[in-house]
C-alpha positions in Angstrom: 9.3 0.8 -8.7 11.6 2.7 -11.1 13.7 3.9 -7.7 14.2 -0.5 -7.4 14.4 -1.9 -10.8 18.3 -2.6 -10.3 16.8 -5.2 -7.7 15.6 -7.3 -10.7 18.1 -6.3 -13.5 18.4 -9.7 -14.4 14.7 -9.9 -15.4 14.2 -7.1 -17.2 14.6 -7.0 -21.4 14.7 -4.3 -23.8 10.9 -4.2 -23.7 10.9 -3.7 -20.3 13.2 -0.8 -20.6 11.3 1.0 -22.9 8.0 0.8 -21.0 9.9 2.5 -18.1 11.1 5.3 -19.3 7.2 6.2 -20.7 4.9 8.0 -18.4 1.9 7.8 -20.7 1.4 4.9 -23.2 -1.3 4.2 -25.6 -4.0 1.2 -25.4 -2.1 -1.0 -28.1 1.2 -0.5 -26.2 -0.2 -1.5 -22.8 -2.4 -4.8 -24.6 0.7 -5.5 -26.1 3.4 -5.3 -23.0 0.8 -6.5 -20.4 -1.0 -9.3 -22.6 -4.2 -8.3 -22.1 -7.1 -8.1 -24.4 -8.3 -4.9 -25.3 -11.8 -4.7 -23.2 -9.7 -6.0 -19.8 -7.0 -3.9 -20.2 -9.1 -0.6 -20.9 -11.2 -1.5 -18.0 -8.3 -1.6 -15.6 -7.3 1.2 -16.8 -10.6 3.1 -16.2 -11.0 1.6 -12.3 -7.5 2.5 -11.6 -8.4 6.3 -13.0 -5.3 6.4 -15.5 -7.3 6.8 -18.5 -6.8 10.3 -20.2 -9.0 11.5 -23.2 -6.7 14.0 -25.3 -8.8 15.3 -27.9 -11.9 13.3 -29.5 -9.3 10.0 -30.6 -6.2 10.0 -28.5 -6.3 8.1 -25.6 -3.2 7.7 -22.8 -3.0 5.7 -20.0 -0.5 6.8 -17.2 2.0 3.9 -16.9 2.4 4.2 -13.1 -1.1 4.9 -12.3 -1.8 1.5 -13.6 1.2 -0.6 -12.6 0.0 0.7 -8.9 -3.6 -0.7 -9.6 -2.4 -4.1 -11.0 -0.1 -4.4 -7.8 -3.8 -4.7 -5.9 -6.2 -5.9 -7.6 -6.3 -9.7 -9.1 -5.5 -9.5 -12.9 -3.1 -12.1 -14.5 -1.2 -11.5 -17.6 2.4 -11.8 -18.2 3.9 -9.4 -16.5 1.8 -9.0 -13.6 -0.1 -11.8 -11.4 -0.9 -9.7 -8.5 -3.5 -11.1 -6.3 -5.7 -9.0 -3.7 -4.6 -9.4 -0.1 
């Protein structure tokens, strides 16, 4: 998506920006950017396989990893509404 996004510069805010240029974000980032509550969005991001343990507290969630599993599979929030084909 990154390789596209001047396709939909017009859509994209400063929020949006930010979240690109990150690989890795953490759980209250992602709630907080995809509007999802915490037990949905950790769930996703466990299925899709972009849920990294770093140490016994720190928790990341690869960005793209996740975008790619919200793309096919049916969850709604505010950025995404991606239905299975």
């Amino acid at each position: 998506m990154s390789t596209e996004v001047w396709k939909y510069i017009s859509d994209i805010d400063d929020e949006d920006i930010r979240m690109l240029q990150r690989d890795f974000i953490t759980i209250a980032d992602g709630m907080g950017y995809y509007d999802l509550s915490y037990k949905t969005f950790v769930k996703a991001a466990k299925r899709a396989g972009a849920f990294y343990h770093m140490g016994r507290r720190l928790v990341r969630i690869n960005r793209r990893v996740l975008e790619a599993y919200l793309r096919t599979h049916e969850i709604r929030s505010k950025h995404y509404e991606f239905r299975k084909k």
